[in-house]
ZATORMAR-178863 format. One line per 2 residues: number of its first residue (from 1); for each residue x, y, z of N, C-alpha, C, O. Coordinates in steps of 0.05 Angstrom, whole numbers. Atoms other than C-alpha are relative to their C-alpha. Last residue first. Example, Ala and Ser with C-alpha at 12.3 -4.5 7.8 and 13.67 -1.06 7.14 Angstrom:
2
2) -16/-24/-1/273/-21/143/-15/22/14/-5/44/18  18/-24/0/246/-90/156/18/24/0/39/24/13
% end
This chain:
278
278) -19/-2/-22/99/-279/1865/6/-14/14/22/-8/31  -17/13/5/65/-298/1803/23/2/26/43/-12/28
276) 11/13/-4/2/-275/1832/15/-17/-8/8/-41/-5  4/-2/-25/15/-204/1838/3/-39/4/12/-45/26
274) -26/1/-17/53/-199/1770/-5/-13/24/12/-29/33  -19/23/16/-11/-236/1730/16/6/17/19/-12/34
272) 9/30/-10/-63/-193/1778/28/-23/-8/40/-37/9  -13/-8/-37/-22/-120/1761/-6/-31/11/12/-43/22
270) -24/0/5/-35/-147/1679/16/1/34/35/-12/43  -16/31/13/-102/-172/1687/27/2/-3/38/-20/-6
268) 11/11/36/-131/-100/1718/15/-25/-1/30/-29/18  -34/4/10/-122/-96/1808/-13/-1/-36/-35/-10/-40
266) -16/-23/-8/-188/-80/1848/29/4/-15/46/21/-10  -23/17/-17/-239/-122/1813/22/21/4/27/39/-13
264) -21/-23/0/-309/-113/1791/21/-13/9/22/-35/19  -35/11/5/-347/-176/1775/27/15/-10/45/12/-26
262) -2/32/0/-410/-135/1789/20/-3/-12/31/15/-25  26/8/19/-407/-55/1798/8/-42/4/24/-55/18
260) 26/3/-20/-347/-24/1813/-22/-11/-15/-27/-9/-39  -1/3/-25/-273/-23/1785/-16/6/23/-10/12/46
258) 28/5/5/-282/-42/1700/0/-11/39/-4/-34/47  9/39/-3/-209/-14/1690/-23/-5/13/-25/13/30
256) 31/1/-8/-181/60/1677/-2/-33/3/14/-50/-4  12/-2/21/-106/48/1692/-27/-7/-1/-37/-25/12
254) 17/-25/0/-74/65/1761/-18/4/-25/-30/26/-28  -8/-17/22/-23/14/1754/-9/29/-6/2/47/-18
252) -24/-5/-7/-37/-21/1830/21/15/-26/45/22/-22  -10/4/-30/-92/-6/1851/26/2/1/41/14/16
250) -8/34/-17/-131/-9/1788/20/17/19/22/41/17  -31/13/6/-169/61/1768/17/-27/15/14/-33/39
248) -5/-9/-17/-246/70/1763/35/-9/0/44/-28/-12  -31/-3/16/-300/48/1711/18/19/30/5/35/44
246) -6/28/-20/-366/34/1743/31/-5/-13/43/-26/-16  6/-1/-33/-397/98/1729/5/-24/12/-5/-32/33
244) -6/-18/-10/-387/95/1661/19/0/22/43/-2/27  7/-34/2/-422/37/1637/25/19/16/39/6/32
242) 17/-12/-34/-383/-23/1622/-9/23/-5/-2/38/-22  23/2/-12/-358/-58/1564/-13/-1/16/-28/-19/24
240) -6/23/-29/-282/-57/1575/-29/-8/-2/-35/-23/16  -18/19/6/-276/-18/1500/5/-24/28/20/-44/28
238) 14/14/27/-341/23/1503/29/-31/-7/26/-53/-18  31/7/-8/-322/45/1575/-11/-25/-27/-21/-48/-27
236) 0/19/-20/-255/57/1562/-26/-12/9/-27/-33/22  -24/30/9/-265/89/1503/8/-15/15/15/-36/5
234) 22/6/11/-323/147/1539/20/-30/-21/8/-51/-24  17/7/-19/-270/162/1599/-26/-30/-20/-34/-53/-14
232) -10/28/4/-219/173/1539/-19/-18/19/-20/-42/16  -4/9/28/-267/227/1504/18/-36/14/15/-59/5
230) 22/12/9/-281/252/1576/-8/-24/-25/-24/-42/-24  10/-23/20/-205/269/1591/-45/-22/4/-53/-44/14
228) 10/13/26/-180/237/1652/-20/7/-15/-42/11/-5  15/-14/17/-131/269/1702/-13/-22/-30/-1/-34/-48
226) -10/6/14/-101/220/1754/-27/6/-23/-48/-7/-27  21/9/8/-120/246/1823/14/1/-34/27/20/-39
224) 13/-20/14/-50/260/1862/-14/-21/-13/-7/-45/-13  22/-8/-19/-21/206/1908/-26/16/-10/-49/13/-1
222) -6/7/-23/38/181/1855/-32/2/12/-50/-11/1  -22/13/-16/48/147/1793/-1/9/24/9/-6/40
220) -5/-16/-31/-22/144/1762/22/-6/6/26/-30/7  1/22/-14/-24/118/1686/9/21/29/23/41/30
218) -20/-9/-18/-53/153/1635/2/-11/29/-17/-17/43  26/-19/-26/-90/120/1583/20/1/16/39/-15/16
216) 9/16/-20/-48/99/1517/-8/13/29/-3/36/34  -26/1/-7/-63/147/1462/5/-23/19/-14/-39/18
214) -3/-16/-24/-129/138/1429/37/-6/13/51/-25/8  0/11/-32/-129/104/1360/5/20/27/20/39/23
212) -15/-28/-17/-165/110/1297/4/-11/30/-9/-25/45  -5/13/-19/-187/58/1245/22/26/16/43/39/10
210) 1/-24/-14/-227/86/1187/20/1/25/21/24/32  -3/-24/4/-242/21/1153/-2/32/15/-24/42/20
208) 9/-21/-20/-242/-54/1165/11/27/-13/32/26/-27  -20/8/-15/-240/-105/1097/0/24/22/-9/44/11
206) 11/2/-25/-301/-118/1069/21/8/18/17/0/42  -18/9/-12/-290/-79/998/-9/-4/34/-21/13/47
204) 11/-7/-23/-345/-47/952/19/-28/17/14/-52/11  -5/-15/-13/-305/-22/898/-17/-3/31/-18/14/48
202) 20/11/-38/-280/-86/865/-7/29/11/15/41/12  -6/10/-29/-249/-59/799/-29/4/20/-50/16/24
200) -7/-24/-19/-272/-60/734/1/-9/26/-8/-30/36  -31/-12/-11/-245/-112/687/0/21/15/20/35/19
198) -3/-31/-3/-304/-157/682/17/20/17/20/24/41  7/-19/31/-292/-225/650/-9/26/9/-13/40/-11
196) 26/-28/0/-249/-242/705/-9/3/-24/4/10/-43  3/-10/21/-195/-302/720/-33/13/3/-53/6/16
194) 30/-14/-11/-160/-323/784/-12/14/-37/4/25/-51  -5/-33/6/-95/-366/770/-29/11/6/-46/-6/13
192) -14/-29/-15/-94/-441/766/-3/27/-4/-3/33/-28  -25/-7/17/-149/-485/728/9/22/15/-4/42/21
190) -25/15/0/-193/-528/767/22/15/-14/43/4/-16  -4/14/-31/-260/-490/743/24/-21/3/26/-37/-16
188) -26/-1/-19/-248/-444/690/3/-17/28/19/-14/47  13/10/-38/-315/-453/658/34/-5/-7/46/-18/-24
186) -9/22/-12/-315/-413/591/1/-11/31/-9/0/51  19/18/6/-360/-359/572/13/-24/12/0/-38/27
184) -16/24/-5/-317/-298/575/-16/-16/13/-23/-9/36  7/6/-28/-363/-235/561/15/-24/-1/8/-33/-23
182) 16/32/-8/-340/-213/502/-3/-5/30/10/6/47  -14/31/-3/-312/-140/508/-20/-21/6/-38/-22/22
180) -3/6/23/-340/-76/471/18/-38/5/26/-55/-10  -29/0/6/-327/-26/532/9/-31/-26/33/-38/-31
178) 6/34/15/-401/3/518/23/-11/1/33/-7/-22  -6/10/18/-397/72/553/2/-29/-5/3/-44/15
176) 11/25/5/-424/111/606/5/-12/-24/-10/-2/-40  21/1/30/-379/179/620/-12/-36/2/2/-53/14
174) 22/-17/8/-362/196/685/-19/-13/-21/-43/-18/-22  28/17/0/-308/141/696/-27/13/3/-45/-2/10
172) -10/13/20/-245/201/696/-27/-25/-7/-40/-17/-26  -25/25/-17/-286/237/751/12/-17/-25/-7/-26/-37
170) 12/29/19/-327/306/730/20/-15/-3/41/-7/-12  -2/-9/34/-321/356/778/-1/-26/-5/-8/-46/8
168) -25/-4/2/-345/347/852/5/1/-33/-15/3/-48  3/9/25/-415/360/886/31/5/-18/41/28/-18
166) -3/-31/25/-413/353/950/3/-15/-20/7/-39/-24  -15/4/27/-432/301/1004/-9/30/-19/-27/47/-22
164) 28/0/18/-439/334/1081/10/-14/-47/28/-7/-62  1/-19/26/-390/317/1123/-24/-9/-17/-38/-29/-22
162) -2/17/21/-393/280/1186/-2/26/-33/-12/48/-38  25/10/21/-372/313/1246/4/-11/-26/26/-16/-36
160) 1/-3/40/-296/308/1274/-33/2/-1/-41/-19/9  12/-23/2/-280/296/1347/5/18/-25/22/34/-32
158) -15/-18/14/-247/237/1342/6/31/1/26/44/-1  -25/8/-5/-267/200/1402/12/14/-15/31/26/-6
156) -18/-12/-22/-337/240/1410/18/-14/-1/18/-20/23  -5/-27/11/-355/231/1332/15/15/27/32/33/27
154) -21/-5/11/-342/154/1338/0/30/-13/13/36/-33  -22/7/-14/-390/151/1398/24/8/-9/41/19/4
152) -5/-15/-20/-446/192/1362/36/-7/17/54/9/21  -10/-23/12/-436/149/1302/12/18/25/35/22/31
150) -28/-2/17/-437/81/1332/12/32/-10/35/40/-10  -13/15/-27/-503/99/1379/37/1/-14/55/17/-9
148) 2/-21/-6/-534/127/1308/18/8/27/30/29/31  23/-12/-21/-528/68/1278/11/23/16/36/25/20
146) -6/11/-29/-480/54/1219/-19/7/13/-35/21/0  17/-8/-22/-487/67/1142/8/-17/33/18/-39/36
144) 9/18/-20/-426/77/1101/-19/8/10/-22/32/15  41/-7/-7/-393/120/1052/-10/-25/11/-4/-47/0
142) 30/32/-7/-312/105/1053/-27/14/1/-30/34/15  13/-8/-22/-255/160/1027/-31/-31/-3/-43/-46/-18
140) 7/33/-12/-209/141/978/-17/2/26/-9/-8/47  16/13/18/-227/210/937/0/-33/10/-16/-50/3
138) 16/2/-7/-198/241/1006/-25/-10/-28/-49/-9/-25  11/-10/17/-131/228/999/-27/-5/6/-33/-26/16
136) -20/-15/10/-86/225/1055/-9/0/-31/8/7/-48  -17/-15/-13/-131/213/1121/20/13/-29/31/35/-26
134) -12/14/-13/-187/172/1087/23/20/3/25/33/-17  -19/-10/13/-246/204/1087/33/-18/8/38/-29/30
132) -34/3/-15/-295/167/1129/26/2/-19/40/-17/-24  -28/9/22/-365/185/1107/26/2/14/33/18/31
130) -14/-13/-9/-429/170/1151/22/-6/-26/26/-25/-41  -25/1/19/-493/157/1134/24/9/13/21/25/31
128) 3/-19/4/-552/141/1199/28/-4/-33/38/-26/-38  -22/8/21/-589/87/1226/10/25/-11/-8/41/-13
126) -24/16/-17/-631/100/1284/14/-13/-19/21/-36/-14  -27/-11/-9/-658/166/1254/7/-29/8/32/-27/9
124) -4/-13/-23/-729/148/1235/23/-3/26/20/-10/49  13/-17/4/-727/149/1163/-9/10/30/-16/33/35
122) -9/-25/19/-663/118/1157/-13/18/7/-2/39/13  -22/-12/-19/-681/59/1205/9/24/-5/18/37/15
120) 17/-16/-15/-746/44/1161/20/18/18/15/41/25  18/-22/16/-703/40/1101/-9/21/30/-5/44/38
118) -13/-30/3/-655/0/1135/-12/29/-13/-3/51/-16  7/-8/-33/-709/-53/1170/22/31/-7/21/53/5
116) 26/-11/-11/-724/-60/1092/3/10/24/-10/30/29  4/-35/5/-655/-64/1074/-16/14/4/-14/39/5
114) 7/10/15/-634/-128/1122/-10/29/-10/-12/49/5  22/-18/-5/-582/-123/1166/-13/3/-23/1/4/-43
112) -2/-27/26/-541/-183/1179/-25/19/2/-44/16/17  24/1/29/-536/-203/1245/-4/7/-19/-6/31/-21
110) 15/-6/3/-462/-197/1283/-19/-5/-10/-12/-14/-32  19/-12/28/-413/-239/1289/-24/14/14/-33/7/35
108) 5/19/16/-375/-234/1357/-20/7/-22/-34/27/-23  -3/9/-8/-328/-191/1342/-13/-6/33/-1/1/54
106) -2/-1/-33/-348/-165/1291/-4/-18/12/-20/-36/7  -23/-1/-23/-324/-194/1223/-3/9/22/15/2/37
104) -22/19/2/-388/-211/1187/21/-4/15/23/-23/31  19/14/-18/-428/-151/1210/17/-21/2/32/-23/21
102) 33/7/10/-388/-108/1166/-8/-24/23/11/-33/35  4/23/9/-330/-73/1213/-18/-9/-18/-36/7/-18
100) 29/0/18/-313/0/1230/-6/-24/-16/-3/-21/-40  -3/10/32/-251/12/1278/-29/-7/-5/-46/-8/13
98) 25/-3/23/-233/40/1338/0/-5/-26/17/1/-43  6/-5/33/-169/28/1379/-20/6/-5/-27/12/18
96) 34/5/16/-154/47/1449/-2/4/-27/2/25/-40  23/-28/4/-74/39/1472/-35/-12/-3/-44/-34/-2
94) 16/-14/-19/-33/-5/1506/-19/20/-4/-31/35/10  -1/-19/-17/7/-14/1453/-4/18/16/3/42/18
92) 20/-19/-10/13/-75/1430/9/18/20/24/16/39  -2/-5/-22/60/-119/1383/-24/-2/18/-40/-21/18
90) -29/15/-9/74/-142/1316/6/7/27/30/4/35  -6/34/-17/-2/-141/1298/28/-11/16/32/-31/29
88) 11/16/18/-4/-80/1248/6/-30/6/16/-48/-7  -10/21/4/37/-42/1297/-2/-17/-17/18/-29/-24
86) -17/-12/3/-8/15/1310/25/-14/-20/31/-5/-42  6/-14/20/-75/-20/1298/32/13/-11/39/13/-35
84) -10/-28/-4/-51/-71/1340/0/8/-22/10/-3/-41  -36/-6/4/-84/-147/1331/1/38/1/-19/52/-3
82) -8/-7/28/-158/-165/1351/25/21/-3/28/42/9  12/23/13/-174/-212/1411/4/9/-34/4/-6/-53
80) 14/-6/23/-133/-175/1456/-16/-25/-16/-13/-49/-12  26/17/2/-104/-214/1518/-20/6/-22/-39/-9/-26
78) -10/20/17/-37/-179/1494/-27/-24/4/-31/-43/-11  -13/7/-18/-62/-110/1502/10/-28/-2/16/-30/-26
76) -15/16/12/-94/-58/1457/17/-14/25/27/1/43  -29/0/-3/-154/-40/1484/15/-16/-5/11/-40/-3
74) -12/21/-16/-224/-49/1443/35/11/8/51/18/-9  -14/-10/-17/-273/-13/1406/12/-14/18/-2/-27/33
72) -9/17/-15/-317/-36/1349/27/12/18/45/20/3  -23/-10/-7/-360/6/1301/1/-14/27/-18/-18/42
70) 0/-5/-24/-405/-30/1263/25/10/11/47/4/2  -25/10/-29/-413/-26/1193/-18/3/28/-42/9/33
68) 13/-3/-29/-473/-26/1136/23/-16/13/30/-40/12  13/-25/-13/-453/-19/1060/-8/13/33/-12/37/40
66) -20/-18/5/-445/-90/1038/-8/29/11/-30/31/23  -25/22/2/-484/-158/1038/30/28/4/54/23/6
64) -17/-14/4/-548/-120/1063/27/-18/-3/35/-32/16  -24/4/-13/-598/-187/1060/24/24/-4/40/16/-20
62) -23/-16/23/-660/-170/1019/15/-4/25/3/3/45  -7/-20/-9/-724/-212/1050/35/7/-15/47/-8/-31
60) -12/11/-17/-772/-251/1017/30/21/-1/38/34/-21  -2/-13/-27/-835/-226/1003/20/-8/11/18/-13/35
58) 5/7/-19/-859/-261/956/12/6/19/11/-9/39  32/6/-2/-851/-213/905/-13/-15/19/-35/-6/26
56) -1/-24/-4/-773/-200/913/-38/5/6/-49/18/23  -10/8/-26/-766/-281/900/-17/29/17/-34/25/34
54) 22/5/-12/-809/-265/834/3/-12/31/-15/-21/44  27/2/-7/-768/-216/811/-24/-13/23/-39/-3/39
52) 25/2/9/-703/-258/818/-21/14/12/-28/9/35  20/22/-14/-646/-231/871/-31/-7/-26/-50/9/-24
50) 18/6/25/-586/-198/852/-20/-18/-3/-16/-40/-14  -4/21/18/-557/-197/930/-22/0/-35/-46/-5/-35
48) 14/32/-3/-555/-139/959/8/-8/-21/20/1/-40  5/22/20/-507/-75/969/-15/-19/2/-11/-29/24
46) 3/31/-4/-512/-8/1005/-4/-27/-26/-15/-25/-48  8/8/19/-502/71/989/1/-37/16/18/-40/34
44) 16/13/-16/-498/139/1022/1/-31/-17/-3/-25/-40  9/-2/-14/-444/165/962/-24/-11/25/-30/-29/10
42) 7/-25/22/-397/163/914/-8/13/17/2/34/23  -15/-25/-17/-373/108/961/-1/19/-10/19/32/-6
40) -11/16/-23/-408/51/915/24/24/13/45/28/1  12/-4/-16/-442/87/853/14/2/32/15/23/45
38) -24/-28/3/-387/60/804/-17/24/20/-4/45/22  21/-20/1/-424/-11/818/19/23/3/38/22/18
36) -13/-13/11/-367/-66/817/2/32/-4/20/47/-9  -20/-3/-18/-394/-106/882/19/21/-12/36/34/1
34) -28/10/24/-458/-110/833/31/12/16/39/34/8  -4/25/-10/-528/-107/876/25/-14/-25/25/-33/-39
32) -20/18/23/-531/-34/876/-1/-28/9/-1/-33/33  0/39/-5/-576/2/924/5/-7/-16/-14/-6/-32
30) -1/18/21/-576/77/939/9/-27/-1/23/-38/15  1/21/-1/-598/124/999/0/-25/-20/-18/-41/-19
28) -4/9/20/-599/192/996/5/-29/13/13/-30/36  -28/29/4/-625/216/1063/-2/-10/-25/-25/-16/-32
26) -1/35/1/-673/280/1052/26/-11/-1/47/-3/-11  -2/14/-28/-674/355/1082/-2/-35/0/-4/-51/19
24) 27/7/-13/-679/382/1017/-13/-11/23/-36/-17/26  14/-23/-6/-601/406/1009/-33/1/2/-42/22/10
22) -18/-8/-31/-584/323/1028/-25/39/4/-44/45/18  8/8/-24/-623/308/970/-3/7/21/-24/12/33
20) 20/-22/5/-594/366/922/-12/-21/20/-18/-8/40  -3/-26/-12/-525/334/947/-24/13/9/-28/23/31
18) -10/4/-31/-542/260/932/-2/26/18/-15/28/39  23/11/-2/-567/281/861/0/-5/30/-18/5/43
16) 13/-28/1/-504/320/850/-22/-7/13/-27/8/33  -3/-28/-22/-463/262/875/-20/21/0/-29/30/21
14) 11/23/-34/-507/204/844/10/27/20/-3/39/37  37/-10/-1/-494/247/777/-7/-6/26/-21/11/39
12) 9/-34/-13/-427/256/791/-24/0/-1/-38/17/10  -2/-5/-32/-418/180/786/-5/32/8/-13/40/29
10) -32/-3/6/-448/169/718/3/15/31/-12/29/44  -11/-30/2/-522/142/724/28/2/20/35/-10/40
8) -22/3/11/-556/70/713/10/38/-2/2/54/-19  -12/-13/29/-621/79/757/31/1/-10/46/9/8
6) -7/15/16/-670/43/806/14/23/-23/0/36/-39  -1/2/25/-684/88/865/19/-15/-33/41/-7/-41
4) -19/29/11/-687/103/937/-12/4/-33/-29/20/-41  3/-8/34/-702/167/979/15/-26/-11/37/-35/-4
2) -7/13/27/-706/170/1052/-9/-7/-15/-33/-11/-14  12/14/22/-736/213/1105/21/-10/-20/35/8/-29
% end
């Protein structure tokens, strides 16, 4: 079950409030439509568009602009379509990445998701929260919703669960206060430089998040059966888009590759290119 609600409150509140949720067996679930919102990775949380009343009245539908990933899986190789996690594009290295997109950037776009179908998705499991701490401080950590399919997957590659939100001391931006500045009225249009009349930062950001990579997959050199974990069985699969059971090793590198089933093939793109340059 989820829980929603219109209210201006200081970020521990959303935590505590989030928490005592959670300890009732409910999904917190909050909706800001201000990219600045001090809410925004606090906890469970999504963005729309600031939409007139009487739009909201006829029935017309709320577009998630923020808040809702997909998790995207792909080997690193030079036919890639998205650059090395490791590397930060100046290579590849054969490995399995993962990563957490907004609809916008997967590849190919995705649909947006709209908040009504997220409500209902909430309340019966096929959407779920997840938080993605970030490896070296955990106040930059991400809150996100994803589907249930995404989570599961990105809990067997890591092998991590999701944490539950807590309740944390009281955050330098606690307090609610009046910061006493004009609102800047002028039209800046054509004139160099970027200008703001509100000086808090951006916190709900599109840019990918969480991004973890598998080693590169083990490659057969001689006769012997070429040990492969489950976790990489289940990344190869999600990253060649195939089931399972149609995954099998090339011929002539020994690397998992998409080797039964329809437009199987006995060699991967890299053993084909040498074979065929010969």
């Amino acid at each position: 079950m989820s829980v929603s609600g219109r209210s201006y409150l200081s970020p521990s509140s959303v935590h505590r409030r989030s928490a005592s949720a959670v300890e009732h067996g409910l999904t917190p679930l909050w909706v800001a439509n201000d990219r600045a919102a001090s809410l925004i990775d606090r906890a469970p949380w999504v963005r729309v568009d600031d939409m007139p009343w009487k739009e909201i009245a006829d029935g017309k539908e709320m577009v998630i602009r923020g808040g809702y990933r997909h998790l995207e899986v792909w080997k690193c190789v030079p036919s890639s379509v998205r650059h090395c996690l490791v590397s930060d594009g100046a290579g590849h290295c054969g490995g399995i990445h993962a990563d957490w997109f907004v609809p916008a950037l997967c590849l190919p776009e995705r649909k947006p998701v709209h908040i009504e179908d997220l409500v209902l998705q909430s309340a019966t499991g096929e959407s779920v929260p997840v938080y993605m701490p970030n490896r070296g401080n955990g106040r930059a950590g991400r809150h996100m919703w994803v589907s249930a399919d995404d989570r599961a997957l990105w809990q067997e590659l890591i092998g991590e669960r999701t944490p539950l939100p807590t309740v944390p001391h009281e955050e330098e931006d606690d307090a609610i206060t009046f910061a006493g500045q004009e609102v800047d009225r002028d039209c800046r249009a054509g004139e160099e430089g970027r200008f703001v009349s509100d000086s808090r930062p951006l916190r709900d950001l599109d840019q990918p998040t969480g991004g973890f990579t598998l080693p590169r997959m083990p490659v057969q050199r001689s006769r012997e059966p070429t040990s492969v974990t489950p976790v990489e069985r289940a990344a190869a699969s999600a990253a060649l888009g195939c089931p399972v059971w149609e995954l099998g090793p090339c011929a002539g590198c020994g690397q998992l590759m998409r080797r039964y089933g329809r437009n199987a093939a006995m060699y991967c793109n890299g053993c084909r290119s040498v074979l065929n340059g010969r």
